[in-house]
TORVEXFI-569258 format. One record per residue (C-alpha): x, z, y; residue in three letters. Coordinates in steps of 0.001 Angstrom, whole numbers, plus 500000, padded with zeros to 6 digits. Layout:
<vexvos>
XZYALA...
</vexvos>
This chain:
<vexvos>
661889504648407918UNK660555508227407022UNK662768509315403956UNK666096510104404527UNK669101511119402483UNK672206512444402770UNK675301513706401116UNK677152517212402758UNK681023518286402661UNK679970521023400524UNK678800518317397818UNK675391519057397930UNK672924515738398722UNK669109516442400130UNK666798514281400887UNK663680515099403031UNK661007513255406080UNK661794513055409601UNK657966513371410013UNK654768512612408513UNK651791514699406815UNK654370516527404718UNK656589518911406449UNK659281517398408210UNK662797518086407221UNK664932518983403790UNK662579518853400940UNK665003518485398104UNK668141519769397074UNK669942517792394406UNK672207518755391990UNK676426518813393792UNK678798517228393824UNK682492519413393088UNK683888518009396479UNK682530515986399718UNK680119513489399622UNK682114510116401198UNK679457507128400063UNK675995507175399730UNK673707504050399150UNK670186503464397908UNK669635500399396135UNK668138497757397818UNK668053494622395878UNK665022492473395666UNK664355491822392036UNK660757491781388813UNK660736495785389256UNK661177498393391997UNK664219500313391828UNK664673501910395272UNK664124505133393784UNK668037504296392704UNK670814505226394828UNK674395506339394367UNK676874508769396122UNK680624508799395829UNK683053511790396595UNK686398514003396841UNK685711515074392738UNK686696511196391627UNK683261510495390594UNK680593507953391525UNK676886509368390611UNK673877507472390299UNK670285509009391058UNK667409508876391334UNK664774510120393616UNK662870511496390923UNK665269514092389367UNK667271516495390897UNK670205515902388384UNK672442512755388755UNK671181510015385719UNK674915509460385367UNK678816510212386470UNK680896507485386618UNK684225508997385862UNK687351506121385578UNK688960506722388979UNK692341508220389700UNK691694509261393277UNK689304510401396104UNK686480507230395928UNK685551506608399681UNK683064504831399205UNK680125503102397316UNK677542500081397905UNK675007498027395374UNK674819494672395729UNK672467493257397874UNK671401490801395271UNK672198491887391735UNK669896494889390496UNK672431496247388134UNK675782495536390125UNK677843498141392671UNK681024498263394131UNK683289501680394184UNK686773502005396899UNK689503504773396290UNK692000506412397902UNK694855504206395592UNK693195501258397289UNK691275499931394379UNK688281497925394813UNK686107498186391531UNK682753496136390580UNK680435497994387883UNK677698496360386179UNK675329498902384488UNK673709496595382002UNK677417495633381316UNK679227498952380913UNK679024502031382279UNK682511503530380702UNK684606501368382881UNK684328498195385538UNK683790494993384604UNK686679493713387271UNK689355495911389780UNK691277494734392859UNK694115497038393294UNK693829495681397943UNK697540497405398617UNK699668499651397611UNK700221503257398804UNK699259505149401045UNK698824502937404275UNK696655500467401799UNK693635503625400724UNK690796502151401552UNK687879503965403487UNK684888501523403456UNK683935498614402100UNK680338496608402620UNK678613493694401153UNK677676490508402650UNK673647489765402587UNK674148486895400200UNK675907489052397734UNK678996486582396926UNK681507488372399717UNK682622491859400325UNK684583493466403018UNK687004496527402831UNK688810498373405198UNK692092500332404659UNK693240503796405903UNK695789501610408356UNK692754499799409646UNK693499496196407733UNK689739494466406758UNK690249492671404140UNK687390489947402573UNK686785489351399099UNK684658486168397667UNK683361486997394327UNK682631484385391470UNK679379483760389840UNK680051485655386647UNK679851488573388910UNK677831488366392056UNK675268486590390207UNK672461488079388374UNK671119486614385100UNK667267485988385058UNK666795489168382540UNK669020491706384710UNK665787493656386177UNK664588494191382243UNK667586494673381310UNK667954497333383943UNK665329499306383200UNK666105499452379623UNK669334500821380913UNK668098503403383004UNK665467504285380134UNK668110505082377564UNK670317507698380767UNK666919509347380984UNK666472509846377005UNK669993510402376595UNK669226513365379751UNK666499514960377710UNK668220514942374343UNK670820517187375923UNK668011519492377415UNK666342521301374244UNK663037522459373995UNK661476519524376811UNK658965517279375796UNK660485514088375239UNK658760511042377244UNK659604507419378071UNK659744506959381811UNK658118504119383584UNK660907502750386010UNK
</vexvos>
């Protein structure tokens, strides 16, 4: 792979080419983050429509952000945690469906075609501070997910249909989704030209 990108401990993510006809290195600069970067993932699920533009990055400031590659401005900041979130991963499988880990050693599953207030489902792995977890990381087939703990404990999660599974209309459903964060981006910027985007 060419494209890179990656998240700083000043907050800021870039994203550049490691070589190629353009010039190698840094070539954008995305909006910060208000603490370190700990997760970054770009999407990756095979589905009707491309969304690898997508990815997400998780950090010190409690908030998970989702991107894309074609604005420098996060689409939208997920905002429910109570703690440092250490880390972040789609689904390998399910367009619309991510996992988030936090320092209180909650494992939460958000579905954006579901809601993007709160998570459809939490696992609260351990108590404490010996349970924060650090990592976690999907399984290809999408149904299992692994965590690991500031003590060093893995622990592995199977998930049930109603959420590891996509519907048939998740990818359209998807893009409608990401459609409205981009209008609902250029209502709060006055005097732009308002456009649909194609996804």
């Amino acid at each position: 792979m060419n494209n890179f990108i990656l998240g700083s401990e000043d907050g800021v993510v870039y994203s550049g080419q490691r070589h190629g006809n353009k010039k190698a290195g840094i070539s954008e600069v995305y909006e910060r983050h208000f603490g370190p970067v700990t997760g970054l993932d770009c999407h990756r699920a095979q589905s009707k429509m491309d969304f690898s533009h997508l990815f997400l990055t998780s950090s010190f400031d409690w908030t998970v952000k989702l991107w894309s590659s074609k604005k420098l401005t996060p689409l939208y900041s997920f905002e429910n945690a109570g703690d440092y979130i250490m880390d972040v991963g789609w689904s390998p499988i399910h367009p619309a469906l991510f996992a988030s880990a936090d320092l209180t050693g909650k494992l939460s599953f958000w579905n954006l075609n579901t809601d993007t207030e709160v998570p459809i489902s939490s696992i609260q792995v351990g108590t404490g501070m010996d349970s924060a977890l650090n990592r976690l990381s999907w399984h290809q087939s999408g149904q299992m997910i692994a965590t690991a703990s500031q003590n060093g404990k893995v622990t592995i999660f199977e998930l049930g249909e109603t959420i590891s599974q996509p519907s048939v209309d998740e990818s359209s459903r998807l893009n409608q989704t990401l459609n409205d964060m981009y209008q609902s981006l250029e209502d709060n910027q006055p005097a732009k030209a308002q456009k649909r985007y194609d996804l």
